[in-house]
C-alpha positions, -999 to 999 in steps of 0.1 A, spaced: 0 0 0 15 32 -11 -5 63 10 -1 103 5 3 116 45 28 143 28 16 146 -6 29 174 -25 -3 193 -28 4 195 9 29 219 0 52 205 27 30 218 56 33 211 94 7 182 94 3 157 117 -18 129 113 -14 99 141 -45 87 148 -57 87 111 -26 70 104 -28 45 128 -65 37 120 -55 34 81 -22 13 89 -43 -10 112 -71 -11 84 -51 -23 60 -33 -47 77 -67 -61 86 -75 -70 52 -40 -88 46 -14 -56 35 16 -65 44 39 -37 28 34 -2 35 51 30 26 42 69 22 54 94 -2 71 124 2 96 120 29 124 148 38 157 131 45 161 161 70 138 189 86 115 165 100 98 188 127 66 179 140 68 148 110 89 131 135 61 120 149 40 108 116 73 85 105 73 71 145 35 64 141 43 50 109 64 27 123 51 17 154 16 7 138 34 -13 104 51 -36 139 21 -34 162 -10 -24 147 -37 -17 167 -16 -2 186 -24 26 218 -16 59 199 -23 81 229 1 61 249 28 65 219 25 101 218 30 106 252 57 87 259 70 103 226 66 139 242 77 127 274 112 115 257 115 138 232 111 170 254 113 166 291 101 193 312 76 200 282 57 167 277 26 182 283 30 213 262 39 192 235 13 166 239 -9 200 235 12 209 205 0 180 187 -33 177 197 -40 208 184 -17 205 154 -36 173 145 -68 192 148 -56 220 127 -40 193 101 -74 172 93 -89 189 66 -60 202 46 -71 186 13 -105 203 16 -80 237 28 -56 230 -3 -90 228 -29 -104 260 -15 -84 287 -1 -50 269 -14 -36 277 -45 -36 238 -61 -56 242 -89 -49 276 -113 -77 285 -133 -73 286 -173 -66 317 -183 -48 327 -148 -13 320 -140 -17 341 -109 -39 310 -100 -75 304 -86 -68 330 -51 -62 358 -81 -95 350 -94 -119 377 -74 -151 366 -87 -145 326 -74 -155 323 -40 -134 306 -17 -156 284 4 -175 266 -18 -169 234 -3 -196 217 22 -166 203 37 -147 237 42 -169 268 53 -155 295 68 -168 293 107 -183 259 124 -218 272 127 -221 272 90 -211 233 86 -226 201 90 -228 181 123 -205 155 107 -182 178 84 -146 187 89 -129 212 107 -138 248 95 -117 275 86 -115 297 115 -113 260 133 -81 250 118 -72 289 125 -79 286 162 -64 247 163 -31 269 148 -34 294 175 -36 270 198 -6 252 186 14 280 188 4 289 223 13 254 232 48 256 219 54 290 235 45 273 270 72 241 260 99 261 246 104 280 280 104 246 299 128 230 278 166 230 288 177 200 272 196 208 242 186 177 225 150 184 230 159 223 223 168 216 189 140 194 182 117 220 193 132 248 169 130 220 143 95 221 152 93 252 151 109 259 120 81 241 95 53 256 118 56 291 114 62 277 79 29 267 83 18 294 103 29 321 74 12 298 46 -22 298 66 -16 332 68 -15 338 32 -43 317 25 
């Protein structure tokens, strides 16, 4: 089974997706896949991906796996004095990260328009939340649908707030670098949310 966790429509973003992973990697081993990779790896500048390729990994040897437990004790190794912070971190991260494709369609620029090479955001008269599975605040979606945009704004917020707290905890120098690695790719992320 080849899957798409970082596909390049992505554009590279800070996402997260553990659980969904997990449930997918324990799905398919369920109906007898054996093999298992995902596209789009960096060889370096993992940040918060770190924990996507340890998910990866720990469900392809034990699926079914606890992936609450794994995150913690990830967070717990990975940054003490900031477990908690972190644990936040990716919660919300996670949060923020599970309607990106729906994010990418709408307010990304994936698709240009013909005609356009500024691409569909250049476009005034095409209005960006035409998606059922993408409005722009909760109260305007379904019961069952995906995070909204000012959701996946706050779960960012959130995220941010989070690493705040856990970078002023953290003295380790090990878990100090990979917190600026973290770091790094989410204000990447922060800055293309922005834009969007």
């Amino acid at each position: 089974v080849g899957e798409y966790y970082n596909v390049g429509i992505f554009q590279s973003l800070p996402l997260v997706f553990p659980h969904v992973m997990a449930r997918d990697i324990a799905d398919y081993h369920a109906a007898g896949a054996r093999l298992f990779y995902y596209m789009h790896v960096p060889t370096s500048r993992w940040g918060p991906w770190r924990l996507n390729h340890l998910v990866m990994s720990e469900a392809l040897w034990s699926p079914g796996f606890n992936v609450d437990s794994l995150v913690a004790d990830y967070c717990a190794r990975a940054f003490p004095g900031a477990a908690a912070d972190m644990g936040a971190y990716y919660r919300s991260l996670e949060s923020a990260s599970a309607n990106i494709f729906a994010v990418e369609l709408a307010v990304g620029g994936v698709f240009g328009v013909a005609g356009n090479p500024e691409g569909r955001l250049a476009v005034r008269s095409m209005p960006l939340f035409q998606l059922a599975h993408l409005p722009y605040a909760a109260t305007e979606r379904a019961a069952n649908a995906a995070p909204a945009w000012s959701e996946i704004a706050a779960g960012m917020a959130s995220a941010r707030a989070s690493l705040e707290r856990a970078r002023l905890a953290v003295r380790d120098p090990g878990a100090r670098a990979r917190l600026e690695d973290d770091d790094a790719r989410f204000t990447y992320g922060e800055r293309t949310f922005a834009l969007y």
